[in-house]
Structure formats: structure tokens, C-alpha cells
BATORPA-746909 format. One line per 2 residues: number of its first residue (from 1); their letters; for each residue y, z, x of C-alpha. Coordinates in steps of 0.001 Angstrom, whole numbers, always signed. Layout:
BEGIN
NUM> A> Y Z X  ...
This chain:
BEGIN
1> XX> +0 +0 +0  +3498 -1276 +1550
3> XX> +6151 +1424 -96  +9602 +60 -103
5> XX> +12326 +2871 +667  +15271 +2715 -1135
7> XX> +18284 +4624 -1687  +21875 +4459 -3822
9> XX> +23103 +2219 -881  +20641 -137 -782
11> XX> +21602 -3600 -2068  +19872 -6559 -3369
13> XX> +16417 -3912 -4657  +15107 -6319 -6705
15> XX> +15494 -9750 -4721  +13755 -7725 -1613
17> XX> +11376 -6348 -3881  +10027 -9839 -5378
19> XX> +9756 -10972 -2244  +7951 -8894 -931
21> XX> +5253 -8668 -3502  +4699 -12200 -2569
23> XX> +3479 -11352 +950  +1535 -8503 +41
25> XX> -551 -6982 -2421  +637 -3936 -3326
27> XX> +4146 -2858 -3072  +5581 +284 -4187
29> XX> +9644 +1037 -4678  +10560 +4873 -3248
31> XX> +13511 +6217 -4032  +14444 +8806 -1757
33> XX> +17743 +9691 -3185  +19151 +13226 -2940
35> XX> +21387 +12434 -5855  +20599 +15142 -8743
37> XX> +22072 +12485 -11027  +20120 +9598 -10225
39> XX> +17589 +8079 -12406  +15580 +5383 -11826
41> XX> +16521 +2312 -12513  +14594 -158 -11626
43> XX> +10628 -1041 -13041  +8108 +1068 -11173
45> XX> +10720 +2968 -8987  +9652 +6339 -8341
47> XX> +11845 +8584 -7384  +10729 +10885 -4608
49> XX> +13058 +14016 -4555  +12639 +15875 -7755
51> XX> +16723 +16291 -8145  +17169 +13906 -10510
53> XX> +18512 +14634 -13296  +19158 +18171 -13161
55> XX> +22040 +18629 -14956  +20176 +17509 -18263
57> XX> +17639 +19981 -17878  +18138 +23504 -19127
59> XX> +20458 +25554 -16626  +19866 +29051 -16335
61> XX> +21593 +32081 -18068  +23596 +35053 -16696
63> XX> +21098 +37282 -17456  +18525 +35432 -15580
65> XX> +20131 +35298 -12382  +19302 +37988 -9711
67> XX> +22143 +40196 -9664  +22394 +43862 -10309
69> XX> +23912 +43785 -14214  +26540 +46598 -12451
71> XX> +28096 +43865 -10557  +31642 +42839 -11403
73> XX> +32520 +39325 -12783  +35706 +37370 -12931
75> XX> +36386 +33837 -13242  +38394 +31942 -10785
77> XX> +41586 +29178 -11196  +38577 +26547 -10756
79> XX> +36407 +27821 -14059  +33750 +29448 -11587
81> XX> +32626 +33376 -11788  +33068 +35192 -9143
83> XX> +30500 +37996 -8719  +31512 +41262 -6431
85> XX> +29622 +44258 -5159  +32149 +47336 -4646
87> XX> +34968 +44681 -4395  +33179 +42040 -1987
89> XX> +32793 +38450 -3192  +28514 +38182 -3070
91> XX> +28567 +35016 -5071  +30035 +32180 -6961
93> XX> +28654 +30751 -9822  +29097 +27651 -11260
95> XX> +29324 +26802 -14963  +28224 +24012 -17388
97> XX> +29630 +26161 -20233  +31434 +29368 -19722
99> XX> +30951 +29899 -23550  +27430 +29590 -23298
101> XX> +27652 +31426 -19921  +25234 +28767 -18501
103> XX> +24806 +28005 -15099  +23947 +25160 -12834
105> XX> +24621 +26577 -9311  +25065 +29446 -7178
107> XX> +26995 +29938 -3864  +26203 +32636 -2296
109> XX> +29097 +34364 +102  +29434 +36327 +2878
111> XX> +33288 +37573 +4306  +34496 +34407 +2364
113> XX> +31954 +31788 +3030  +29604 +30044 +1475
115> XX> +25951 +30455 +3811  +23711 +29393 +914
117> XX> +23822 +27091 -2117  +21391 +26894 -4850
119> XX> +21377 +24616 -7394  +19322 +26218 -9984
121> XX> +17602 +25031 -13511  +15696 +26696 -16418
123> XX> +14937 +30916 -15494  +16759 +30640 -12402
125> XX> +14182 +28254 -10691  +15820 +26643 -7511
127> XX> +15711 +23114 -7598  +17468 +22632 -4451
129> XX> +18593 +25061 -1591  +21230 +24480 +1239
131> XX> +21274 +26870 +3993  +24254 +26958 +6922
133> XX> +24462 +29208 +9652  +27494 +31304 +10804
135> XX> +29076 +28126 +11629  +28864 +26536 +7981
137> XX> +26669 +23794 +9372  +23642 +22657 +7259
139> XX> +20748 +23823 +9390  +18072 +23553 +6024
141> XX> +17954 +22251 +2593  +15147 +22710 +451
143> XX> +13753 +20989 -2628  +10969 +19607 -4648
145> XX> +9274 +16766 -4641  +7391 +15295 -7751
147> XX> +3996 +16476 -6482  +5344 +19964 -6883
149> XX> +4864 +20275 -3219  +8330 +21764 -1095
151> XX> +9763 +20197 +1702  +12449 +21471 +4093
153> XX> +14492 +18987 +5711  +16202 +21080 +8991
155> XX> +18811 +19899 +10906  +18989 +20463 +14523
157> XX> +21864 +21015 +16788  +23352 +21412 +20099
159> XX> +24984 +24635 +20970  +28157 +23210 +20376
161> XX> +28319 +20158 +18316  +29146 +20078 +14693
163> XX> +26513 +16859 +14255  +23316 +17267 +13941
165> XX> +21170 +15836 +16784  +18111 +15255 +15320
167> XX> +16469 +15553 +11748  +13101 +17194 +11226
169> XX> +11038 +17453 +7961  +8480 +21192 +7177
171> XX> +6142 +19757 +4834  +3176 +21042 +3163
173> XX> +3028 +23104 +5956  +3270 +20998 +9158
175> XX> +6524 +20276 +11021  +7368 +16322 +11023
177> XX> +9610 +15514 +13607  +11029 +12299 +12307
179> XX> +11203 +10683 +8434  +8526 +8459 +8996
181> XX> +5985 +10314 +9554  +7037 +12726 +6618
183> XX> +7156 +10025 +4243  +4106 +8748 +5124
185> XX> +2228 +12050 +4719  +4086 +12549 +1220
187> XX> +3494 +9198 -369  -412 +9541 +925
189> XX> -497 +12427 -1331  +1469 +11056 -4041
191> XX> -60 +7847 -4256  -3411 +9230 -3483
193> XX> -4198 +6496 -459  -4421 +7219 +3282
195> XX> -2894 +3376 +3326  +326 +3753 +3386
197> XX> +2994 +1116 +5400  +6271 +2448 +5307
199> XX> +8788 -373 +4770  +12703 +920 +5344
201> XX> +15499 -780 +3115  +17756 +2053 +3164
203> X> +21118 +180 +2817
């Protein structure tokens, strides 16, 4: 099986996809999108990051999230609730209604700085996780893919650079140290095939 990778950026999907069902047998289009919005739009895409869509599923309540129900509230000039422990911002939470009290993510805070965001769905399940370090650089984001099976993409850095240096991929277990391999693994198990060709059309 030849998958075709594609994401937001990529141009032209279906015109690359025809032909390349003429040269081989059996193509497959991957969408490996981060976008929580995205849906799939073209016949037999599969989209491999389970983020899409995520603000039409059910958001989670106040009283689901896991904060002591002593902790102070306030909302903010933007519409978001601040949450504070003995008068120190812990949190921010993001609404979808602040009459329903619903909410689709959660930045967490330390001395005024966001080290973790969750975006979160129905009983406070995390659909996706971003980690940074005392630096507020992504070192780790976390999410699901439609297998059910997590994967942690963690960025890698230099002492002192604010890029990233290299990209590696934690999962199912075992550390991938580039995409390729990764995606190969995960499309083997979601595609149940150990032939797998990954083809890249990433934009």
C-alpha cells in the first residue's frame, strides 16, 4: 500500500492522487493535519490526528475540570476565566459559552506563563496537550490518533536556540527519531499491512 501524505498546504490532492492510482495498486490519502477544524474533504482521505473537529464535539463543564471547587474565578477583558489559588493565576480557561460555562481549553500558568495547554472535550478528556519548558518553547505535544493509540511528537533543542533542531515522534511506546519511520509504524497499524510505502506530498 503506497499512502499519500497530505496536509492543508498541499495543492493539486486530487490530480496527484489520480495519478498515482494509475501506477500503482493501492493508494491511500493521509491527512496528517494538526488542524482541530479540519475535516476531510476529499473521497477516502483519512485523517490521521484525531483533532478534527473538536470544537463540535461536547466540551467539558466547570465542574468537570480538575480544580479544587475553593478556587477563585474571574473572567478576563478577553471572555476567558481566570482560575487563582490564594491569589496566584493557576489557570486560564477558555470558553465556548460562558452561559453554559462550557469549556474547550485550558492553559495552565505558572508566575504568568502559560507551560501547558490542553485542549480538552467531553469529561475533561484531553484531546491534545502542548507542553513548553521554562523558556515557553514547545518541547512536547500530545494527541490521539484514530487507532486510539497516543503519540508524542517532542521537539529537540540546542541549549540556546529558540528553533527546534530536530523532531522526534514516542509512539506506542518506541522513540522514532524522524516522521517517516513514525508514520510508517502508525499506518501499519491502522491499515493493518506491514506494506506500507510512504509517499510525501506535504505542500
Amino acid at each position: 500500500m503506497k499512502i499519500m501524505l497530505i496536509n492543508e498546504k498541499t495543492d493539486h490532492v486530487i490530480e496527484t492522487f489520480n495519478q498515482l492510482k494509475r501506477r500503482y495498486h493501492h493508494v491511500q490519502i493521509v491527512n496528517v493535519t494538526e488542524d482541530e477544524q479540519y475535516v476531510a474533504r476529499q473521497a477516502g482521505e483519512y485523517v490521521l490526528y484525531r483533532v478534527a473537529g473538536a470544537r463540535q464535539r461536547p466540551a467539558t463543564t466547570l465542574n468537570e475540570l480538575p480544580f479544587a471547587p475553593d478556587y477563585a474565578m474571574s473572567y478576563t477583558p478577553q471572555g476567558e476565566l481566570r482560575v487563582t489559588d490564594m491569589g496566584q493565576e493557576i489557570a486560564t480557561l477558555q470558553l465556548i459559552d460562558w452561559q453554559k460555562q462550557t469549556v474547550r481549553a485550558i492553559k495552565y500558568m505558572v508566575a504568568g506563563s502559560n507551560w501547558q495547554f490542553d485542549l480538552v472535550g467531553e469529561r475533561a478528556a484531553v484531546i491534545k496537550r502542548w507542553i513548553r519548558d521554562e523558556r515557553l518553547r514547545t518541547i512536547m505535544i500530545r494527541l490521539t490518533q484514530n487507532n486510539g493509540k497516543s503519540v508524542k511528537k517532542l521537539y529537540n533543542y540546542d541549549s540556546d536556540s529558540q528553533q527546534p533542531v530536530s523532531l522526534s515522534f514516542l509512539y506506542d511506546g518506541k522513540l522514532y527519531a524522524n516522521e517517516t519511520d513514525y508514520l510508517t509504524k502508525a499506518c501499519q497499524d491502522i491499515f493493518d499491512t506491514q506494506d506500507i510505502e510512504i509517499l510525501r506530498y506535504l505542500g
